[in-house]
VMD Tcl script that builds the backbone (N, CA, C; Angstrom):
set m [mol new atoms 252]
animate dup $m
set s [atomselect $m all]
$s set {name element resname resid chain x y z} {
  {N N UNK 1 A -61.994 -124.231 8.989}
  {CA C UNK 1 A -62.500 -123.425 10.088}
  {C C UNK 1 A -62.554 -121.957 9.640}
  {N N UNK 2 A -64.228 -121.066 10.016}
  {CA C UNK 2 A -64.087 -119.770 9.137}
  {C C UNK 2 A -63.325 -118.778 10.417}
  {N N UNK 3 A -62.788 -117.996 10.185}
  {CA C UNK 3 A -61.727 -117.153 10.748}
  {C C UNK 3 A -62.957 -115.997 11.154}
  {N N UNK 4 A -63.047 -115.902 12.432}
  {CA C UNK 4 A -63.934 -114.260 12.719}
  {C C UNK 4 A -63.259 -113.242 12.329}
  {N N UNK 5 A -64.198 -111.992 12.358}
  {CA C UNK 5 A -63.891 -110.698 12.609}
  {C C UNK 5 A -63.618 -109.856 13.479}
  {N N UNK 6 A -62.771 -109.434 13.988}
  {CA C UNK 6 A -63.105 -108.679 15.128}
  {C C UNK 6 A -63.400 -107.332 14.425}
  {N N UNK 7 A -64.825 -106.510 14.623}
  {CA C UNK 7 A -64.381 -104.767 14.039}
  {C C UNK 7 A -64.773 -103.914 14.998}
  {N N UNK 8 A -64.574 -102.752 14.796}
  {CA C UNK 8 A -64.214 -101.622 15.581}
  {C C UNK 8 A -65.855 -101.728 16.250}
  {N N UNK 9 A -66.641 -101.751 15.663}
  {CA C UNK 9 A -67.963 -102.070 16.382}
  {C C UNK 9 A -67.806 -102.622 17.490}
  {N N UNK 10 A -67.777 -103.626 17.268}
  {CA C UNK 10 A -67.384 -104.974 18.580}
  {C C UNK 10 A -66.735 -104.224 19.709}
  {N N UNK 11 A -65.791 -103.437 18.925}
  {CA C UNK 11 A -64.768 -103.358 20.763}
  {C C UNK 11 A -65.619 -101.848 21.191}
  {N N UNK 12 A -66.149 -101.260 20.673}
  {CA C UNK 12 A -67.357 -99.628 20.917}
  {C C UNK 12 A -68.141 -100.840 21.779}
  {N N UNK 13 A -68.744 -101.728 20.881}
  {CA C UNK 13 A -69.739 -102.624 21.996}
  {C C UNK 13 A -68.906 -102.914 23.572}
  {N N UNK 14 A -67.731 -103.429 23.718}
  {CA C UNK 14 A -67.429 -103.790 25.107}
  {C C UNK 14 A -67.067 -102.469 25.874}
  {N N UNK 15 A -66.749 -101.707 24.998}
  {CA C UNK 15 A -66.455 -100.366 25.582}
  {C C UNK 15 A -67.880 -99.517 26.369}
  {N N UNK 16 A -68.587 -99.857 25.487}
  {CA C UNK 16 A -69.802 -99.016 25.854}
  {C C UNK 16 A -70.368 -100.316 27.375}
  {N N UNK 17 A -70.207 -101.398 27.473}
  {CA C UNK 17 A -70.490 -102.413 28.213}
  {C C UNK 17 A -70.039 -101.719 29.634}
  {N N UNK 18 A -68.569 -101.520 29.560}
  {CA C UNK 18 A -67.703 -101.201 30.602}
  {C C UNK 18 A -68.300 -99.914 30.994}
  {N N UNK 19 A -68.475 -98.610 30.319}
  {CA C UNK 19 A -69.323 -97.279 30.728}
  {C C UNK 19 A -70.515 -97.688 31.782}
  {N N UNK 20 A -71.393 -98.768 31.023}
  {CA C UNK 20 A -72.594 -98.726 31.964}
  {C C UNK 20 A -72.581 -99.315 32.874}
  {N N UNK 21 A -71.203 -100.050 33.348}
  {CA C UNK 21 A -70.798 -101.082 34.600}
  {C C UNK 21 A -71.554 -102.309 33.930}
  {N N UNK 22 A -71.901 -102.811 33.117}
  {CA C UNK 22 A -72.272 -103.997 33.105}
  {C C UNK 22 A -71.272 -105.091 32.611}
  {N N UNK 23 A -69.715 -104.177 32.761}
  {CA C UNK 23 A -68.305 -105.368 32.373}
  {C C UNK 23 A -67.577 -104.642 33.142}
  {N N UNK 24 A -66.663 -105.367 34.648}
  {CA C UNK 24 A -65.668 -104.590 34.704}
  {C C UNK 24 A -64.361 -104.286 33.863}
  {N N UNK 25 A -63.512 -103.596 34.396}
  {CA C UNK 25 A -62.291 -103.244 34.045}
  {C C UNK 25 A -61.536 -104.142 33.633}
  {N N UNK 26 A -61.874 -105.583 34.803}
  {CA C UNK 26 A -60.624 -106.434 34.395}
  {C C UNK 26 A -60.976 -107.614 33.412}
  {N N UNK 27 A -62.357 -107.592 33.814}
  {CA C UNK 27 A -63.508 -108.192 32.326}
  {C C UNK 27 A -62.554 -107.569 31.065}
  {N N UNK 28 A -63.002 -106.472 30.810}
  {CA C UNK 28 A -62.486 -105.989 29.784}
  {C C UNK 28 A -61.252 -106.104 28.987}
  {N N UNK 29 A -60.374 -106.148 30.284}
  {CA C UNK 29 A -58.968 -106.693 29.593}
  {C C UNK 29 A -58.570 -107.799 29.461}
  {N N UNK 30 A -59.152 -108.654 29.963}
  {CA C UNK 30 A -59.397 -110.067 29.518}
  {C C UNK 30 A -59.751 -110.323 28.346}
  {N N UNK 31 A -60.901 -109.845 27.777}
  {CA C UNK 31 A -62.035 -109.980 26.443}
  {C C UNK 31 A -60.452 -109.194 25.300}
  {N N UNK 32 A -60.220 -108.095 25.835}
  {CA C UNK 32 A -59.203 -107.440 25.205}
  {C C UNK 32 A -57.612 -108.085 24.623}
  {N N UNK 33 A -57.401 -109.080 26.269}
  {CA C UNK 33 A -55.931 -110.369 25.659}
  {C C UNK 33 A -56.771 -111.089 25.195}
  {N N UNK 34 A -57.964 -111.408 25.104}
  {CA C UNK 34 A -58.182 -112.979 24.313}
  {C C UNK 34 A -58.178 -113.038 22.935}
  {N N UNK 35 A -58.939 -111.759 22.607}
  {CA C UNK 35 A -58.795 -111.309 20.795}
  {C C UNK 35 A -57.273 -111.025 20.430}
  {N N UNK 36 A -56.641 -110.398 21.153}
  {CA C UNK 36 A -55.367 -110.380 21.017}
  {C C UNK 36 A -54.346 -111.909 20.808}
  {N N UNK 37 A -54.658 -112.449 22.364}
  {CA C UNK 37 A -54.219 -114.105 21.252}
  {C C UNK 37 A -54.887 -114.715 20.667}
  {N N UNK 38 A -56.305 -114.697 20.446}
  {CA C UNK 38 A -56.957 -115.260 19.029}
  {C C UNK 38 A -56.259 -114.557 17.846}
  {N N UNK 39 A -56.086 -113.440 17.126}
  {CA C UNK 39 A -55.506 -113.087 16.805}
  {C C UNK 39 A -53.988 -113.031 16.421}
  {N N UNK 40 A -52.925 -113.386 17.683}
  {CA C UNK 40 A -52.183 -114.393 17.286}
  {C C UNK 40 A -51.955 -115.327 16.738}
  {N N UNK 41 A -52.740 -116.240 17.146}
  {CA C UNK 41 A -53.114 -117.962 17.135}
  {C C UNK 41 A -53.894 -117.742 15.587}
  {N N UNK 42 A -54.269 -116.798 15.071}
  {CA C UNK 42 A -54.928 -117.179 13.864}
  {C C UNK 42 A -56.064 -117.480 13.764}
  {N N UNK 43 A -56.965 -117.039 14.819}
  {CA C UNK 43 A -58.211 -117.480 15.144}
  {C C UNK 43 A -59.220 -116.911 14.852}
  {N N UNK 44 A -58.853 -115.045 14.643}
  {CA C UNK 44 A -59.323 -113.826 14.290}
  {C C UNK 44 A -58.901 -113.191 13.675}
  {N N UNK 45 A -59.060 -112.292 13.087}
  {CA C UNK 45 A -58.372 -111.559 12.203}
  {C C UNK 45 A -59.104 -109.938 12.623}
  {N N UNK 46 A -58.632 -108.741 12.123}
  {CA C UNK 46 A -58.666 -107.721 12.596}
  {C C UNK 46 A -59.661 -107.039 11.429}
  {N N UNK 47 A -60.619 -106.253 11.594}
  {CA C UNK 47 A -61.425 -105.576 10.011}
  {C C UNK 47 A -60.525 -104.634 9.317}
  {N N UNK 48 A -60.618 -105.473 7.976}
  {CA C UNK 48 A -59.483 -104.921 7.296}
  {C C UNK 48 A -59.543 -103.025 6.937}
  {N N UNK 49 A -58.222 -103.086 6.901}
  {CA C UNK 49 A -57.987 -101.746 6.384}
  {C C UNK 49 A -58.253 -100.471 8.520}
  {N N UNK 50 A -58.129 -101.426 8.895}
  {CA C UNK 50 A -58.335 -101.188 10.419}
  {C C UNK 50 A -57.249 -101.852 11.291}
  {N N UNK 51 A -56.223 -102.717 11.202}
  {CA C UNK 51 A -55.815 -103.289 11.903}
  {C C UNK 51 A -54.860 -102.965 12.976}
  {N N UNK 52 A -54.070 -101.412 12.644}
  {CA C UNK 52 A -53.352 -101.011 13.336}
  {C C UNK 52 A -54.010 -100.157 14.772}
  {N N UNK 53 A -55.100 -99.701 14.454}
  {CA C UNK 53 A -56.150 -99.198 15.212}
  {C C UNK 53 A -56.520 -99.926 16.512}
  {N N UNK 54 A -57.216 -101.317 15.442}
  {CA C UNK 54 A -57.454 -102.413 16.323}
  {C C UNK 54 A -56.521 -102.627 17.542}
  {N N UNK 55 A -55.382 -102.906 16.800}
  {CA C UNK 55 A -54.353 -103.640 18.062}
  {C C UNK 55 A -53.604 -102.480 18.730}
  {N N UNK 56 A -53.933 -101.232 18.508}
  {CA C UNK 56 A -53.631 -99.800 19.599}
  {C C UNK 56 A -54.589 -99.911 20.021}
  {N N UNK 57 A -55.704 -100.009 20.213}
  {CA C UNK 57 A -56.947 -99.892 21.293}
  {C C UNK 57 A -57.405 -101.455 22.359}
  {N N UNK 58 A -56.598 -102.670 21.520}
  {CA C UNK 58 A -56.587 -103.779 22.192}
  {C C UNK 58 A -55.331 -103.502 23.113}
  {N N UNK 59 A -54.398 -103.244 22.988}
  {CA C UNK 59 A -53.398 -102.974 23.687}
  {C C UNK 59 A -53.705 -102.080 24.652}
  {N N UNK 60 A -54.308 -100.881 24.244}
  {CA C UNK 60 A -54.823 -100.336 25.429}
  {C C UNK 60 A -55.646 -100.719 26.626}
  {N N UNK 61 A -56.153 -101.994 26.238}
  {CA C UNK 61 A -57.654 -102.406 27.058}
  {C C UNK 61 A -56.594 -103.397 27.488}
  {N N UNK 62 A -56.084 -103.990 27.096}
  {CA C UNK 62 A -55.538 -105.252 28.054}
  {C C UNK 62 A -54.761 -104.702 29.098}
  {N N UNK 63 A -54.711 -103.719 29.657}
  {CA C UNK 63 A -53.644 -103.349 30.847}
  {C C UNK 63 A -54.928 -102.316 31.708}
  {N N UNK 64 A -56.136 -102.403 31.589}
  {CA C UNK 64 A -57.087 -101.654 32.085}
  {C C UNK 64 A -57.084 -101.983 33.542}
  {N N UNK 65 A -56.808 -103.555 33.880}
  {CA C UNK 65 A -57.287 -103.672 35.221}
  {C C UNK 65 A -56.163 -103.557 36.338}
  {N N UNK 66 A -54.967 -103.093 35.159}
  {CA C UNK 66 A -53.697 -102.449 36.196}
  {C C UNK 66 A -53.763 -100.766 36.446}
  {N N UNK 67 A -53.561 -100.530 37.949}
  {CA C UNK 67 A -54.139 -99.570 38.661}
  {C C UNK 67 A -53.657 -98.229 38.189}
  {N N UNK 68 A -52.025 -98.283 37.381}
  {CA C UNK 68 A -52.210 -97.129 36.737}
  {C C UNK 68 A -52.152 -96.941 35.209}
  {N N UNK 69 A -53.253 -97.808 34.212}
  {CA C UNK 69 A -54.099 -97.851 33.517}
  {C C UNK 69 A -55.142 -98.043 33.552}
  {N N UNK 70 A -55.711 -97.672 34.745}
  {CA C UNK 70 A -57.398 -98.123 34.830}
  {C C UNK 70 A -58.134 -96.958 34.281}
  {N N UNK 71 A -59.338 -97.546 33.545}
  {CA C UNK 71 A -59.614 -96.800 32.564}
  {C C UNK 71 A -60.932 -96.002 33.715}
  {N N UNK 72 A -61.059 -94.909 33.172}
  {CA C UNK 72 A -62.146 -93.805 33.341}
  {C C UNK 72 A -63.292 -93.664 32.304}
  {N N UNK 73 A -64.477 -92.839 32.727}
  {CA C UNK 73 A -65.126 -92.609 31.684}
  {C C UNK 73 A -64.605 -91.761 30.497}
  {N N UNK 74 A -63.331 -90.729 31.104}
  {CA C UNK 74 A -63.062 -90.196 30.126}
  {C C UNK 74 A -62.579 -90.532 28.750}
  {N N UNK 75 A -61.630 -91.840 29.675}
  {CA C UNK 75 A -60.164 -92.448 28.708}
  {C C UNK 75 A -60.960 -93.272 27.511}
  {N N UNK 76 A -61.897 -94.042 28.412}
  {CA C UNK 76 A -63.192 -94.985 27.356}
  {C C UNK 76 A -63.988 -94.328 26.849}
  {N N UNK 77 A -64.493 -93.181 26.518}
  {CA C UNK 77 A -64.909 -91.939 25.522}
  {C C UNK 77 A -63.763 -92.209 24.587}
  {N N UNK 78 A -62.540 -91.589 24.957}
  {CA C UNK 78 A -61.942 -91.707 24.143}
  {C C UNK 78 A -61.249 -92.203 22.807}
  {N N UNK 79 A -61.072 -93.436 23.617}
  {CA C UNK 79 A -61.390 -95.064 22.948}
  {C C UNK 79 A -62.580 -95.505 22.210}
  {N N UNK 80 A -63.047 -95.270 22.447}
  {CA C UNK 80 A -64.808 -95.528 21.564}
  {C C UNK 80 A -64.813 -94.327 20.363}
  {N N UNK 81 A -64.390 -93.086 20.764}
  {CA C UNK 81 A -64.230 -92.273 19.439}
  {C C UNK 81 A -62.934 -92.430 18.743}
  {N N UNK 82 A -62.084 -92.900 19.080}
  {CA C UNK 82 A -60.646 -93.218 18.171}
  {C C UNK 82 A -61.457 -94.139 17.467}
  {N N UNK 83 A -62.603 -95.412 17.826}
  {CA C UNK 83 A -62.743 -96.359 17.047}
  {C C UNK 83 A -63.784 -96.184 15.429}
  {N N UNK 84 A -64.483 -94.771 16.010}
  {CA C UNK 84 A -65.593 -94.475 14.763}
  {C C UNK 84 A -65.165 -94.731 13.317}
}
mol reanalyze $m
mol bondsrecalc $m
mol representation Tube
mol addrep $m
């Protein structure tokens, strides 16, 4: 079984998703634990030489749809430029 990628692209892509409302918040942190336990589970793997990044900005997104981490346009700017 080939092992995906998750890269910093990908999560700019759901990030930028969530900006234009076309994913909510709690969308997001969903998509955000699932790579996280794919990732566990061995299912994914993180783009190398990126991984600590990865799982600080997945960590960040998985607690988005709790009310005092809900993300803003600002916080998800943010997040999308930590990922460049």
């Amino acid at each position: 079984m080939e092992v995906k990628i998750l890269t910093r692209a990908a999560i700019r892509e759901q990030i930028t998703r969530f900006q234009s409302g076309s994913l909510t918040g709690k969308a997001l942190a969903a998509w955000a634990f699932k790579q996280f336990a794919d990732q566990e589970e061995e299912l994914l793997d993180y783009e190398p030489d990126q991984e600590e990044l990865i799982a600080d900005v997945l960590d960040d997104l998985m607690w988005t749809d709790a009310a005092p981490f809900a993300l803003d346009a600002t916080a998800a700017q943010a997040l999308a430029e930590r990922l460049q």
